[in-house]
TORROMAR-131876 format. One record per residue (C-alpha): residue number from 0; residue in one letter; x, y, z. Coordinates in Angstrom, 1 decimal, padded with zeros to 4 digits. Layout:
<atoms>
     k   r     east    north       up
   NUM   A        X        Y        Z
...
</atoms>
This chain:
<atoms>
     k   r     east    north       up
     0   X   -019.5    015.1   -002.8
     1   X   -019.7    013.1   -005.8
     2   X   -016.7    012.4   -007.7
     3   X   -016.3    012.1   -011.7
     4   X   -016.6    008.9   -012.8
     5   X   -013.4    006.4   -013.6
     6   X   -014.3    004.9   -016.4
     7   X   -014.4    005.1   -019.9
     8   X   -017.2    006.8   -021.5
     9   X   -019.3    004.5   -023.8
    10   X   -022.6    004.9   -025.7
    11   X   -025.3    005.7   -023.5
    12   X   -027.5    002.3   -023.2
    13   X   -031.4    002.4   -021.3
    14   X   -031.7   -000.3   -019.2
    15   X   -035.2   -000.3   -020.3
    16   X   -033.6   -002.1   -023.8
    17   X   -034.0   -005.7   -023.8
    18   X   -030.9   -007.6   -024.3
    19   X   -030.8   -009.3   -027.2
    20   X   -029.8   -013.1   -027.3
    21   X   -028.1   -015.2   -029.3
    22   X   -030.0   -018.6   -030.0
    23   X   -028.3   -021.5   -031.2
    24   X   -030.0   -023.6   -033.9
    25   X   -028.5   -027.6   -035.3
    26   X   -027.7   -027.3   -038.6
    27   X   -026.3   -030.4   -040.4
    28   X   -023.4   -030.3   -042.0
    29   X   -022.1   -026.9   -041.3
    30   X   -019.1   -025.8   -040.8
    31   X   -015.7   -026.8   -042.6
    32   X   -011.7   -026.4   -042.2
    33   X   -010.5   -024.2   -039.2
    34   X   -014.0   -022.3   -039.0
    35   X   -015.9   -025.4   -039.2
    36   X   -018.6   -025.5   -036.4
    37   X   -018.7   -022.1   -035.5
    38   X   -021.9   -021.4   -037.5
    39   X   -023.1   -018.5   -039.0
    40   X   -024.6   -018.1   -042.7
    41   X   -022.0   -019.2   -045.4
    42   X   -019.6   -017.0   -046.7
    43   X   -020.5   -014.6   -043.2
    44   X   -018.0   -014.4   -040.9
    45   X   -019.4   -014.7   -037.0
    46   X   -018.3   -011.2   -036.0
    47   X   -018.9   -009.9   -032.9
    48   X   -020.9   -006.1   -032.7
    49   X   -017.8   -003.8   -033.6
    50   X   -018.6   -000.9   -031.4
    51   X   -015.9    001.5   -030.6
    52   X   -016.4    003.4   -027.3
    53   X   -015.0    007.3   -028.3
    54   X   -014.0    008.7   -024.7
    55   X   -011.8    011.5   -023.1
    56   X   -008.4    011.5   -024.3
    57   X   -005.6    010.7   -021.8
    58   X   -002.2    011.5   -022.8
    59   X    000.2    008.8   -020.7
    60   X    001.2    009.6   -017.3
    61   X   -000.9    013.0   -017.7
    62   X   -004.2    014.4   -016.4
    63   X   -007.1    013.4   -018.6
    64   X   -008.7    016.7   -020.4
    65   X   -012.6    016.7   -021.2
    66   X   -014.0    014.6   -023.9
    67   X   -013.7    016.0   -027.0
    68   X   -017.0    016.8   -029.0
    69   X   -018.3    014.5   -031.3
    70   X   -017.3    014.3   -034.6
    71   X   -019.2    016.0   -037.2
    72   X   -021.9    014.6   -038.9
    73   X   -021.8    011.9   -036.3
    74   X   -025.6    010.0   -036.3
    75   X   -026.5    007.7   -033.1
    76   X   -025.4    004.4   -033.9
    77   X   -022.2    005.2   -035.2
    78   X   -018.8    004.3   -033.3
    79   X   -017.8    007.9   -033.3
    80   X   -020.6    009.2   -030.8
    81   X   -018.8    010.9   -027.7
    82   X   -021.2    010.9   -024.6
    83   X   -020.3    012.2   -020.8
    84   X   -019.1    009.9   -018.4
    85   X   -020.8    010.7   -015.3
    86   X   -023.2    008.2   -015.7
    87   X   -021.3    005.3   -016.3
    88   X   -020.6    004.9   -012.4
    89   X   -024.4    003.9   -012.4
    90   X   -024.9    001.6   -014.9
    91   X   -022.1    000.2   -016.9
    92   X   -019.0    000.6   -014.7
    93   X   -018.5   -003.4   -013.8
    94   X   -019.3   -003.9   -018.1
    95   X   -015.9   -006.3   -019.4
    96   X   -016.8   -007.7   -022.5
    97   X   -016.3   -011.4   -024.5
    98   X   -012.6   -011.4   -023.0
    99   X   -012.9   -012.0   -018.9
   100   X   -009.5   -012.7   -018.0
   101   X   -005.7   -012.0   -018.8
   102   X   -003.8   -014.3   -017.0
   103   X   -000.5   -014.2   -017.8
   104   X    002.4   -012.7   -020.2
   105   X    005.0   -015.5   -020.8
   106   X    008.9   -014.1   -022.0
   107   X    011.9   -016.0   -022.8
   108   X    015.3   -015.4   -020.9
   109   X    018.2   -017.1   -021.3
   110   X    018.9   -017.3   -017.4
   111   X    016.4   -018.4   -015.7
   112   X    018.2   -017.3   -011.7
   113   X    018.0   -013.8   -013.0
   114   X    014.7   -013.9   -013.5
   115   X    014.3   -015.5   -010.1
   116   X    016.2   -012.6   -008.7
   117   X    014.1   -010.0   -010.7
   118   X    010.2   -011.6   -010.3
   119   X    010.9   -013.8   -007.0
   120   X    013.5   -011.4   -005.1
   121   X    013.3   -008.0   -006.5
   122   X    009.1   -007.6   -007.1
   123   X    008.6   -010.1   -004.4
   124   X    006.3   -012.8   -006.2
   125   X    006.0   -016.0   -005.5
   126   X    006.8   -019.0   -007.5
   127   X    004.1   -020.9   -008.2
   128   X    003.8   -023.8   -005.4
   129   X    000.5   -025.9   -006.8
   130   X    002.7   -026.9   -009.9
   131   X    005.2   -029.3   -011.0
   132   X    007.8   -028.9   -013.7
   133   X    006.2   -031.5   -015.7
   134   X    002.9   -028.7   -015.6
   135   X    004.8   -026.0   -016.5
   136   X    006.7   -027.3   -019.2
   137   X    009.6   -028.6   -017.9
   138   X    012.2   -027.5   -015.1
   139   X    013.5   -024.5   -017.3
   140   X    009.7   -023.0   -017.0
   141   X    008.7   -021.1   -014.0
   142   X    005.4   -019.3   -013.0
   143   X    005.5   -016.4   -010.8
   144   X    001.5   -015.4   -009.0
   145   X    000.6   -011.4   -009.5
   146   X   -002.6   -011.5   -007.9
   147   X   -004.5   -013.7   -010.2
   148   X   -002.1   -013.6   -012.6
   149   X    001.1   -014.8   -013.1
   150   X    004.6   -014.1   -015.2
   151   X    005.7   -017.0   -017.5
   152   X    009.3   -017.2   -017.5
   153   X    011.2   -019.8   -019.6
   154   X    014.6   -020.3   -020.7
   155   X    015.5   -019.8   -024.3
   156   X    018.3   -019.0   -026.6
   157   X    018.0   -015.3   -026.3
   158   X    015.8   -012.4   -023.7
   159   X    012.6   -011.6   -025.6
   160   X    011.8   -008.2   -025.6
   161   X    008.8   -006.2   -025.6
   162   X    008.3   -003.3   -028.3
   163   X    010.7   -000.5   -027.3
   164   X    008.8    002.2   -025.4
   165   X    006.6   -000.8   -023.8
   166   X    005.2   -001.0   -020.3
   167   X    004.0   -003.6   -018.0
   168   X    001.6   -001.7   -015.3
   169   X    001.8   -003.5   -012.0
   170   X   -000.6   -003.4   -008.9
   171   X    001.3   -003.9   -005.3
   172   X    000.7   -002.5   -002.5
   173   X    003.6   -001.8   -001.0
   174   X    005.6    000.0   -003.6
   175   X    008.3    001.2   -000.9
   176   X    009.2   -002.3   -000.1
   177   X    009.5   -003.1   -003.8
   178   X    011.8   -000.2   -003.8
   179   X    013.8   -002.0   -000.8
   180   X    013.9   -005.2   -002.6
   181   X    015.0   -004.1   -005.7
   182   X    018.0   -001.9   -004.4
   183   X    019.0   -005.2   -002.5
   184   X    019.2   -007.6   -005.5
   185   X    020.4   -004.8   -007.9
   186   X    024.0   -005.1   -008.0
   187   X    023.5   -008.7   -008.9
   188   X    021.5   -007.9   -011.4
   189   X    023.6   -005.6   -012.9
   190   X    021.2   -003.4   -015.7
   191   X    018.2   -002.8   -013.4
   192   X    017.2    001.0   -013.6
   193   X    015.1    002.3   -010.7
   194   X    013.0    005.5   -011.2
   195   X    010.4    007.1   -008.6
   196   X    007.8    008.4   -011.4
   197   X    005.5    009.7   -008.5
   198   X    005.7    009.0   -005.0
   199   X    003.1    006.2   -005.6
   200   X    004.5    004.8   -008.8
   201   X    007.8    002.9   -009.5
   202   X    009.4    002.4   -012.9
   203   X    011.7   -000.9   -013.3
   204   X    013.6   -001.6   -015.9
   205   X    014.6   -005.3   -015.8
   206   X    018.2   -006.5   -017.1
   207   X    017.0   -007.2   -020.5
   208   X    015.5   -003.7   -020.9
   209   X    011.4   -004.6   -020.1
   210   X    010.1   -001.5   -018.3
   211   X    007.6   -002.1   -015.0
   212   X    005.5    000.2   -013.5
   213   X    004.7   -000.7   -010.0
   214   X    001.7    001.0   -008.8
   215   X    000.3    001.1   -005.2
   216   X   -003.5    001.3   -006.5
   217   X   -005.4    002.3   -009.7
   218   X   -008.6    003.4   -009.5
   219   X   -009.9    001.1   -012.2
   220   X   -008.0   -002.1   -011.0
   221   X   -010.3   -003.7   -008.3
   222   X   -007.7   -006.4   -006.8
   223   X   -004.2   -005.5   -004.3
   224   X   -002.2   -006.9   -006.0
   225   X   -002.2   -007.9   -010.3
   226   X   -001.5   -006.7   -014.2
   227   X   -003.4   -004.4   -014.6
   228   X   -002.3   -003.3   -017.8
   229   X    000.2   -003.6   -021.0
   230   X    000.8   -000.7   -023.0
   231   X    002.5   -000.9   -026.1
   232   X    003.7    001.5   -028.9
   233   X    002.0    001.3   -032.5
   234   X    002.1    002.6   -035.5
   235   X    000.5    006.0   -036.9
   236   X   -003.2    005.7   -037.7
   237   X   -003.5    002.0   -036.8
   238   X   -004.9    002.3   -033.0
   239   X   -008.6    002.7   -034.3
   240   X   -007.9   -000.2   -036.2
   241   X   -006.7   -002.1   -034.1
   242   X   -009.4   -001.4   -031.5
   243   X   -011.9   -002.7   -034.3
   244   X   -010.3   -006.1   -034.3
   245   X   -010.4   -007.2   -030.8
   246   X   -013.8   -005.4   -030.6
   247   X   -015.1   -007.6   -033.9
   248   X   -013.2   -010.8   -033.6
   249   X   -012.7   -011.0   -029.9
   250   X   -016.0   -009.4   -028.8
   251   X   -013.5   -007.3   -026.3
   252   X   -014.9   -003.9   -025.0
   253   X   -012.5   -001.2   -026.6
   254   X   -012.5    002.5   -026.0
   255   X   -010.0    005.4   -028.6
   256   X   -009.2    008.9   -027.7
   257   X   -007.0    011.2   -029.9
   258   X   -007.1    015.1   -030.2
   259   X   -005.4    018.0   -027.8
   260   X   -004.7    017.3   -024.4
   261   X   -002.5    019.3   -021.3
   262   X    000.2    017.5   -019.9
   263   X    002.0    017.9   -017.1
   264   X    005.7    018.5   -017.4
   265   X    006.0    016.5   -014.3
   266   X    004.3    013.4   -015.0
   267   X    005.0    009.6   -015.9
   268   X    005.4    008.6   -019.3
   269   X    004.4    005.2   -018.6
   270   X    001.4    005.5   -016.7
   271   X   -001.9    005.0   -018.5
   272   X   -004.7    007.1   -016.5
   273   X   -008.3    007.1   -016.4
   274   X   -011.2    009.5   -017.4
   275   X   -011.5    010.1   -013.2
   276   X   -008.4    012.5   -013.4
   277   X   -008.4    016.0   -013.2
   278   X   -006.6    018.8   -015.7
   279   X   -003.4    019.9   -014.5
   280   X   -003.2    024.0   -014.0
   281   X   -001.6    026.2   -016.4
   282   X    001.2    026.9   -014.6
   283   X    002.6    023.6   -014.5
   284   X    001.3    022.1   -017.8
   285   X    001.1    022.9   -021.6
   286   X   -001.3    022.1   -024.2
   287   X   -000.1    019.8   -027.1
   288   X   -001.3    016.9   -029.2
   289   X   -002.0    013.6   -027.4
   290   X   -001.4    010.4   -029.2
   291   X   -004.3    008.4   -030.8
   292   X   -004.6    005.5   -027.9
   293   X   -006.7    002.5   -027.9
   294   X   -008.0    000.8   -024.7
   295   X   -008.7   -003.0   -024.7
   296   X   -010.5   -004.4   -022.1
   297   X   -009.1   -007.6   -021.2
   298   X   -011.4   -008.0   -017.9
   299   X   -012.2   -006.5   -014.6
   300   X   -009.8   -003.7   -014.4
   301   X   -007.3   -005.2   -016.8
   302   X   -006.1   -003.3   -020.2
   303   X   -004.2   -004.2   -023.4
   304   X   -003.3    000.0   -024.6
   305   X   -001.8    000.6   -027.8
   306   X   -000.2    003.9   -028.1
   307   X    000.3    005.3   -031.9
   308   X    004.2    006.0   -031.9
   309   X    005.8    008.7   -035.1
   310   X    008.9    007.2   -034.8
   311   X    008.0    003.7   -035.5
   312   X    008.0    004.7   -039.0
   313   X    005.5    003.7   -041.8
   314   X    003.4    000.7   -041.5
   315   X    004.8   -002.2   -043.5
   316   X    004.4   -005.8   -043.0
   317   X    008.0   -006.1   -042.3
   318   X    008.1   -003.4   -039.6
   319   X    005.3   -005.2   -037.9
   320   X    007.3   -008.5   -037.8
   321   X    010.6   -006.6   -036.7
   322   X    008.2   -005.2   -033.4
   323   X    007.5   -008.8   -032.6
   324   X    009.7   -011.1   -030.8
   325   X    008.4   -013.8   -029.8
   326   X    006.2   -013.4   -026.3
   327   X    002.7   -014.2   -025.9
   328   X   -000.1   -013.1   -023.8
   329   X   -002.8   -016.1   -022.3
   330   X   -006.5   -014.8   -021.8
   331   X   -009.7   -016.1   -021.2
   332   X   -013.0   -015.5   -023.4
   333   X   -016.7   -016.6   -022.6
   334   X   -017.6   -017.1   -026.0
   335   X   -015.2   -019.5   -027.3
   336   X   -016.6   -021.0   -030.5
   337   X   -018.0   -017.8   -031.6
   338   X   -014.4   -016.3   -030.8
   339   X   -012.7   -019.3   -032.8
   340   X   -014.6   -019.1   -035.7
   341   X   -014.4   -015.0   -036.0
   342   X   -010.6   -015.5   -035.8
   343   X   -009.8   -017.5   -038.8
   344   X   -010.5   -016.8   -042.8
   345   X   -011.2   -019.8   -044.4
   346   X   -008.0   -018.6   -046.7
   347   X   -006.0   -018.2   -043.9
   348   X   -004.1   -021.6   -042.2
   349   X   -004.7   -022.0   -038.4
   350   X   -001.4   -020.7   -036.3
   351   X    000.7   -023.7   -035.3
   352   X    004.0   -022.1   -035.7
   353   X    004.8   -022.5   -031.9
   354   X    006.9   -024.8   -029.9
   355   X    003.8   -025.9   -027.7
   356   X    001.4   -028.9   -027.9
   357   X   -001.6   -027.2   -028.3
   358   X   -001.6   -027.0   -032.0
   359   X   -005.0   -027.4   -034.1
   360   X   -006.3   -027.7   -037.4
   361   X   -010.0   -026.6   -036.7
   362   X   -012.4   -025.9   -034.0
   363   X   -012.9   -029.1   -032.6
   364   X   -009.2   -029.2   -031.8
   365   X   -009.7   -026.5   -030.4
   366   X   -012.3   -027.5   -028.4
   367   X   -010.3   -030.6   -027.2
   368   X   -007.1   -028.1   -026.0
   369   X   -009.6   -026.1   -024.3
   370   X   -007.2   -023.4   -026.2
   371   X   -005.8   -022.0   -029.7
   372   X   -003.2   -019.9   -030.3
   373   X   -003.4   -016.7   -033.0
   374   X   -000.9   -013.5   -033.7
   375   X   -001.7   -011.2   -036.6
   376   X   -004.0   -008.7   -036.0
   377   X   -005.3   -007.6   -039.2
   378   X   -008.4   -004.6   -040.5
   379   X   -009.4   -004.1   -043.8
   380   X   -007.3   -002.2   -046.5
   381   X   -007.9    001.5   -048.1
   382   X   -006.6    003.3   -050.5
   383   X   -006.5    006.8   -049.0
   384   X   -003.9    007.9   -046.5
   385   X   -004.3    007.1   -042.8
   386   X   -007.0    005.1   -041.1
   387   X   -011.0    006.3   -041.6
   388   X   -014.2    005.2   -040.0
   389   X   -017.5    004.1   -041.9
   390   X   -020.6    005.3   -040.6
   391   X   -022.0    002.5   -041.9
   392   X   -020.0   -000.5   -041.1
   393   X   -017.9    000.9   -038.1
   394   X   -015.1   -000.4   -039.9
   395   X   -011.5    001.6   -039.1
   396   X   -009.9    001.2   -042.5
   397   X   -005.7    001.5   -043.0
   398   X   -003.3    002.2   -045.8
   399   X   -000.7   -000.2   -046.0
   400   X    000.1   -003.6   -047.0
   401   X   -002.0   -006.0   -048.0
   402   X   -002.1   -009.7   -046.9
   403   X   -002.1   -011.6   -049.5
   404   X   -004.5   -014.4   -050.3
   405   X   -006.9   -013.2   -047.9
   406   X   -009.8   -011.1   -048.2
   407   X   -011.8   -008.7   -046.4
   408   X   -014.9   -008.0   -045.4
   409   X   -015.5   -005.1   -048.0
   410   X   -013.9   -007.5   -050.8
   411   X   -010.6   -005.8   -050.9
   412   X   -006.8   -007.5   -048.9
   413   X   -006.3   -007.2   -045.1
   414   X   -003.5   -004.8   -043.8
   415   X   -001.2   -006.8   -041.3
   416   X   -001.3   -004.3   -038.2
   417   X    000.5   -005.2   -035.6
   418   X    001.5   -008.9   -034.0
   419   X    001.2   -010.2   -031.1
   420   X    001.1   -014.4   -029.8
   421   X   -002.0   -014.8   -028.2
   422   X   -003.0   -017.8   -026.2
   423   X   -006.6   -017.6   -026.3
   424   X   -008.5   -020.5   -023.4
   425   X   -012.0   -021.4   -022.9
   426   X   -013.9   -020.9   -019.6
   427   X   -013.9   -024.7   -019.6
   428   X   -009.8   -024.7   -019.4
   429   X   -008.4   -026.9   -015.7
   430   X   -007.0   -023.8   -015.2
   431   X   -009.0   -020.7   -015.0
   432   X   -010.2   -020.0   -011.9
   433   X   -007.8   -021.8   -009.7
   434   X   -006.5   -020.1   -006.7
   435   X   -003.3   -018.2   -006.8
   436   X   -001.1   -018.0   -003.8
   437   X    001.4   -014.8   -002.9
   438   X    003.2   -014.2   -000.2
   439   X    001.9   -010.8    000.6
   440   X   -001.9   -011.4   -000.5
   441   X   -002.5   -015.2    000.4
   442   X   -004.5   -016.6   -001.8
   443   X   -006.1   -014.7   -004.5
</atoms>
């Protein structure tokens, strides 16, 4: 019996199509400022191929219903064609795109033995034991290994805090002994919330109010133990968006869904499932409006999900900074330059407004850090209401506030969408690659 395929459902591509290169040619004196050296015609940013993938929707913690049909008037070529899935098991199952690797999420705490408790006692990770103080940062810095991941924790003035309604998907295991552990460090951690959200899922909530959920496997996460995921709330009509700009600037594979869904009464709010689950029956579910997702692909079996949220409000550039507090996320891309040079509008200053030496003033810094560091994630501005998609130029646009001083690639201001700190390394960084140890897994 052949099961349904568990993956996203993207544009059908023959293998019989040639792949088409990219070939580097010397050009003398090109490139300038913080895009200099990234190439590219002048006055053309570097994008990468904006192609939005247009799958099943999956409403959180719910069975996935069919894929919705396409949109009309939809031609081939365009980011809204909806194909079935079953096919994708063959041929483009193992596809990740420019971004290879998240490797770790780094938050601030004021006590750094709480978090030892929480990450080292309660979830049972290890503290990193190929590193010195002086490699992390100092003795107030710890690492915690998650497969081939890890948790940066450092000690700060205040608990950083993910967007309310945030969730940090987990894959261990053992989720019964997690359960153990937890209940045995709890009453010293005080505010730890425990919640069985199926019998193979556990929801954590740590003291400063970040929610885990610990799986025991997902069917799209290749590894035993990892992140697998980060799914965070965002505003109304900006998930498309948003999906655009890591697809065009980061070259990342990115998948939407939005429309009618069933949900189970029973299920998970937390939980982001895959196209391989089933529709609950009608007894036990109802039929209602799922939220417009997006899916980021961040590597094998990794995703960055943003789920648009009603209750955030409006979009406005000072509801986007209110969101934010602070954390960052580290990945790795194979196209680094290309990546760099995307990234940053010759109006716009490159992002040094961090306490960490890795700062840069163009892409040969860069290239020296083997790293640079970014946050606003940005899409071009409209003037109608909600987000729209070009057949053309496969370009999400959003109603909101423009960024001033910078334009965008249809000529009018950029709409600040969301904010994140991200910590963006080349293959060629000391670190990628190295082997993790955990005391469950070995090493990874």
């Amino acid at each position: 019996m052949r099961r349904s395929a568990t993956f996203p459902a993207r544009s059908r591509v023959s293998h019989r199509h040639p792949i088409v290169g990219r070939v580097c040619v010397s050009r003398a004196g090109a490139g300038a400022g913080a895009g200099g050296g990234g190439g590219g015609r002048a006055g053309v940013w570097p994008f990468f191929e904006g192609r939005l993938e247009v799958g099943p929707v999956a409403v959180a913690g719910a069975a996935s219903a069919p894929a919705p049909p396409a949109a009309p008037g939809a031609d081939a070529g365009t980011c809204t064609d909806v194909y079935d899935d079953t096919e994708q098991l063959d041929e483009q199952c193992q596809d990740v795109g420019n971004v290879v690797l998240l490797e770790h999420i780094n938050l601030e705490v004021p006590d750094v033995e709480v978090a030892r408790l929480f990450f080292g006692e309660g979830l049972g990770l290890s503290a990193d034991p190929s590193t010195t103080a002086a490699q992390r940062g100092g003795l107030h810095v710890m690492w915690y290994n998650c497969g081939k991941q890890q948790f940066h924790i450092a000690r700060g003035p205040g608990a950083q805090r993910l967007p309310p309604g945030s969730v940090v998907g987990l894959v261990m295991r053992d989720v019964g002994a997690v359960a153990e552990r937890m209940e045995g460090v709890r009453q010293m951690l005080g505010d730890v919330a425990l919640t069985y959200a199926r019998s193979d899922t556990l929801e954590v909530v740590d003291p400063y109010g970040n929610t885990y959920a610990v799986h025991a496997s997902l069917p799209y996460f290749p590894g035993r133990q990892g992140i697998a995921y980060l799914q965070l709330p965002c505003f109304p009509g900006t998930a498309a968006a948003i999906a655009q700009f890591y697809a065009s600037r980061m070259g990342a594979r990115c998948r939407v869904s939005s429309g009618s869904s069933s949900s189970s009464s029973s299920s998970s709010s937390s939980t982001p499932h895959d196209s391989r689950s089933t529709s609950t029956s009608p007894s036990t579910s109802s039929s209602r409006m799922a939220p417009t997702r997006a899916e980021v692909w961040m590597g094998p079996g990794q995703k960055l999900v943003f789920v648009e949220q009603p209750q955030l409000g409006p979009l406005s550039e000072q509801a986007v900074a209110a969101l934010f507090d602070g954390w960052h996320l580290a990945m790795y891309v194979a196209d680094f330059s290309r990546t760099f040079t995307a990234l940053h509008h010759p109006n716009r200053p490159p992002f040094n407004q961090h306490p960490y030496r890795d700062k840069y003033d163009n892409l040969q810094d860069a290239l020296r850090n083997r790293q640079f560091r970014f946050q606003d994630i940005v899409g071009p501005a409209a003037t109608g209401d909600g987000p729209s998609v070009s057949k053309a130029g496969d370009v999400p646009s959003v109603s909101g506030v423009s960024e001033p001083g910078v334009s965008g690639t249809a000529g009018g201001g950029e709409v600040l969408l969301y904010r994140i700190s991200h910590e963006v390394r080349s293959l060629h960084h000391p670190l990628y690659g190295r082997p993790l140890y955990g005391r469950e897994t070995g090493f990874a």
